[in-house]
C-alpha positions in Angstrom: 26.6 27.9 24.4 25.0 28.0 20.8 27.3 26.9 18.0 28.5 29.7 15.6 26.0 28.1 13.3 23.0 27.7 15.3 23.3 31.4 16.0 23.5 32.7 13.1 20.3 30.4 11.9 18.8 32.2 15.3 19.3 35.8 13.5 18.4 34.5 10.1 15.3 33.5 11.7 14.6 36.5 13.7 15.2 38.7 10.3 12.5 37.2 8.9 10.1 36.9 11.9 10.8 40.6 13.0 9.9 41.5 8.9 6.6 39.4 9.2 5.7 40.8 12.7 6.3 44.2 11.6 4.3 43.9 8.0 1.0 42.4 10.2 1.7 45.4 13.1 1.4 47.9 10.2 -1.6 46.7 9.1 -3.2 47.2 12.4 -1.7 50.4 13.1 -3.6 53.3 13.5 -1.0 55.9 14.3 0.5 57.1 10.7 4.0 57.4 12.6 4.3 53.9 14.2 2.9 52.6 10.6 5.2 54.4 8.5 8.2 52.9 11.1 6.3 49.6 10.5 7.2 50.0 6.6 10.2 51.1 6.6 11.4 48.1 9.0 10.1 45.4 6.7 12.3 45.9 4.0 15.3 47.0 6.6 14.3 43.1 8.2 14.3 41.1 4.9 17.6 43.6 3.6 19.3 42.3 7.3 18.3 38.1 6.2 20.0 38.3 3.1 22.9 40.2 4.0 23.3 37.2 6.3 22.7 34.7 4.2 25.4 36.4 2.1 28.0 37.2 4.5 27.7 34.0 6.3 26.6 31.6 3.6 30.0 29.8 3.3 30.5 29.5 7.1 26.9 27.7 6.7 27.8 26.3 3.9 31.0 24.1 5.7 28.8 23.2 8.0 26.3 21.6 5.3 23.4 24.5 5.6 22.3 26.1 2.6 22.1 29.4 3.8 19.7 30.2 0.3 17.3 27.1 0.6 17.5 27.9 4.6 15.9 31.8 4.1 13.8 30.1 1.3 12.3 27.6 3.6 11.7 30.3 6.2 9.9 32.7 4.1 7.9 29.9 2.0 6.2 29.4 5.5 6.4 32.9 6.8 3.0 32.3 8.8 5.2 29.6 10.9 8.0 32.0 11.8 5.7 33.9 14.2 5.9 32.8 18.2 2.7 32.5 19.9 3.2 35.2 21.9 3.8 37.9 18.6 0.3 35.7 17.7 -1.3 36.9 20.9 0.2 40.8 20.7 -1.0 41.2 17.2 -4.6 39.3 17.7 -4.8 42.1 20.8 -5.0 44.8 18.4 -2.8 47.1 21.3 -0.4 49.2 19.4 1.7 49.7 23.1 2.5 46.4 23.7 3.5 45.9 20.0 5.4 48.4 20.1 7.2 47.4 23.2 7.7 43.8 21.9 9.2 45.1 18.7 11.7 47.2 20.8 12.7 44.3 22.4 13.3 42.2 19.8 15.7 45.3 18.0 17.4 45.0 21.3 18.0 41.5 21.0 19.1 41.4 17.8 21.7 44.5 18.4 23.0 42.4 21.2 23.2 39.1 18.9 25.0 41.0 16.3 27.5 42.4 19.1 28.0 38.8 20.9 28.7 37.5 16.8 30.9 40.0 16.5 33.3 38.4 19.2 32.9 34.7 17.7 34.1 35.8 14.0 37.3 35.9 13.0 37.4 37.8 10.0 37.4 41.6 9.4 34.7 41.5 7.0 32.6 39.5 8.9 33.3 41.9 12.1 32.1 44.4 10.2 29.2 43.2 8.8 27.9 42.2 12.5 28.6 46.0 13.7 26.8 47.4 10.9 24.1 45.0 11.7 24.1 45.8 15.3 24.3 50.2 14.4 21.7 49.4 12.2 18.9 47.3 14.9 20.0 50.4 17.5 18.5 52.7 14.8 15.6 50.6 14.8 15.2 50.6 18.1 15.8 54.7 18.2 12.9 54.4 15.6 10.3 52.3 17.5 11.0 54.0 20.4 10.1 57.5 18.9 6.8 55.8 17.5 5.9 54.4 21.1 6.3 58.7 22.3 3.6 59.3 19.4 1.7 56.3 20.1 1.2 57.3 23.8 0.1 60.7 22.5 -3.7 61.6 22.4 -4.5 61.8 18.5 -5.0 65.4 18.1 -1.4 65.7 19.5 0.4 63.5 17.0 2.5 65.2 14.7 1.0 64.7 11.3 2.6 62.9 8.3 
């Protein structure tokens, strides 16, 4: 089992590869609904790192992370934080599989916040990891709305 630490690194990093993911996914999009989602969930992503950074910095912090210079490091090398696979889905040019991939990782990173949730002991820090988690299940109610639209022959997407 990950440390308390190590997973809260883990989310910190998935904030911030989940914000770079979705900023090069709506630059490819060609559906104006799955690009506006895009949008809005790059500035939900980087909103979600620094609320962790914030809420968690002096748990980090005991354990001699910097939770600042730690977000720092990951976006001063932001084309690092992308996984060959998100590499290989976004050089593909596929809005589907995108799509699908980015679902997947809002599920993952509901399901992080929830398992955090049980590992913290205080009631602020509870309650940041369900707001966290409420918040990635929108996202995920979001992306999977765009993949409907996406599946949909052009001249039946609803217009912006």
């Amino acid at each position: 089992m990950d440390s308390m630490v190590d997973v809260i690194k883990i989310a910190i990093t998935n904030e911030v590869r989940a914000k770079t993911f979705y900023g090069r996914a709506a630059d490819l999009a060609s559906d104006g609904e799955a690009q506006m989602v895009f949008i809005e969930l790059i500035e939900m992503e980087d909103e979600h790192a620094r609320r962790l950074v914030d809420g968690f910095g002096g748990l980090l912090g005991e354990a001699g992370v910097d939770a600042q210079d730690f977000l720092a490091r990951l976006e001063a090398d932001v084309d690092e934080t992308l996984d060959d696979d998100q590499v290989k889905l976004l050089q593909d040019k596929e809005m589907r599989p995108v799509i699908d991939f980015a679902i997947g990782m809002e599920e993952k990173a509901r399901d992080t916040y929830l398992h955090l949730k049980t590992r913290v002991e205080t009631d602020e820090l509870k309650a940041l990891c369900q707001e966290l988690a409420d918040e990635e299940q929108r996202h995920y109610d979001s992306l999977t709305e765009a993949r409907i639209g996406a599946d949909a022959p052009p001249e039946e997407r609803p217009m912006l």
